[in-house]
C-alpha distance (Angstrom), angle and dihedral (degrees) to the residues before:
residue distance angle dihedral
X1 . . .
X2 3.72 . .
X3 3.61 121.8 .
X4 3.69 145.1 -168.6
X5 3.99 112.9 -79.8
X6 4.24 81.7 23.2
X7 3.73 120.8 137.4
X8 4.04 112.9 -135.0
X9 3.71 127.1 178.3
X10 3.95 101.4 -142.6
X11 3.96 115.2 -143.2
X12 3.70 123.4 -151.7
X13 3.35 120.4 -175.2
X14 3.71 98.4 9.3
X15 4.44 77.1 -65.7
X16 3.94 124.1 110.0
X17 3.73 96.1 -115.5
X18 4.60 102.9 166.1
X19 3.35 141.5 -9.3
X20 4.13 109.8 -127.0
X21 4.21 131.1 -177.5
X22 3.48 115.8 -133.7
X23 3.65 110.0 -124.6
X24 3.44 108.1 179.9
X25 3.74 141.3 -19.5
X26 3.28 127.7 -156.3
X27 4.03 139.7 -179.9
X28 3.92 112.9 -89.1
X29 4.08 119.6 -141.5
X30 3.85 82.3 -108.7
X31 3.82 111.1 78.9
X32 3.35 115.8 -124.6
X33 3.75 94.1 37.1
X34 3.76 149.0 93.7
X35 3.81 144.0 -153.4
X36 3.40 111.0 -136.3
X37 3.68 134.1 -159.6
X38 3.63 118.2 -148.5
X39 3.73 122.2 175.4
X40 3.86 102.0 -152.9
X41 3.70 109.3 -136.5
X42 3.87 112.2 -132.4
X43 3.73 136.5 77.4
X44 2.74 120.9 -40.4
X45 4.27 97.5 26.4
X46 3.58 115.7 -129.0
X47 3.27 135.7 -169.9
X48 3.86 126.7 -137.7
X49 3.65 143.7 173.7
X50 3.81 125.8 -149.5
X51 3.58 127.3 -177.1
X52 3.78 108.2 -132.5
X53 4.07 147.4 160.8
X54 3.30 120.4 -108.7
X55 3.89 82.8 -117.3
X56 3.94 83.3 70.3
X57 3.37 93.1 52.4
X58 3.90 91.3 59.2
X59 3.81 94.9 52.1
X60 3.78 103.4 -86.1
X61 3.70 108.6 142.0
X62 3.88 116.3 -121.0
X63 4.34 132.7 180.0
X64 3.66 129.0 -105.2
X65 3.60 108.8 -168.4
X66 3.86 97.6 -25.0
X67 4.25 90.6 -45.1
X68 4.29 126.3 106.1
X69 2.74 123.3 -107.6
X70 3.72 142.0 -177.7
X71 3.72 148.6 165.4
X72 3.60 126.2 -131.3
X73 3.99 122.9 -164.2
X74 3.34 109.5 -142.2
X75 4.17 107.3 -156.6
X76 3.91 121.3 -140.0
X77 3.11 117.1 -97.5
X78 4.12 109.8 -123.9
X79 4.26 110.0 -108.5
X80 4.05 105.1 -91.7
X81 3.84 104.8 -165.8
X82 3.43 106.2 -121.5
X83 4.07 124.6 -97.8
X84 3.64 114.0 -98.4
X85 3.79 110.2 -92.4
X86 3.98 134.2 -128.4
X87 4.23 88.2 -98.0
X88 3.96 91.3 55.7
X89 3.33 137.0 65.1
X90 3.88 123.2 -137.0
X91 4.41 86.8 -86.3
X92 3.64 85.7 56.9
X93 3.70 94.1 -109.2
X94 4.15 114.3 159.8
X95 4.20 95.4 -122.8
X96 3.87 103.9 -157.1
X97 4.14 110.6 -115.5
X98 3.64 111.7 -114.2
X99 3.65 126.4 -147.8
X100 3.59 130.1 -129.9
X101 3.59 122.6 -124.1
């Protein structure tokens, strides 16, 4: 199930459309239900709230005015330390850059 902080690729139309954070979610007045905050990721950010199941938090695809749609959690990824670069050598030493002349 999504979560706040979680990255989820939303789907409309069966079609990856954005990628989104969920900022906060919070119970609606109807039980059963929740408003959630998701910060759409692209220029320029915007904020939006949807009021959703917790089925559609888990991926289950739901309507909005006739139209799919469907969240996608997308996991972390665990931290890979990154490949030495061209300015180290394999002991992660910084090797000065030498010009040629």
């Amino acid at each position: 199930m999504a979560t706040i902080n979680d990255l989820v690729l939303v789907h409309i139309e069966g079609k990856p459309a954005f990628f989104s954070r969920i900022n906060d979610i919070n119970p609606d007045v109807k039980r059963g239900w929740y408003q959630v905050e998701l910060l759409v990721l692209g220029l320029p950010l915007q904020s939006i709230v949807w009021i959703l199941e917790e089925a559609h938090l888990q991926g289950e695809e739901f309507t909005m005015g006739g139209t799919p749609v469907r969240l996608e959690n997308i996991p972390p990824k665990l931290a890979v330390p990154p490949p030495p670069s061209a300015e180290t050598d394999s002991k992660g030493k910084i090797i000065p850059l030498k010009r040629k002349t």
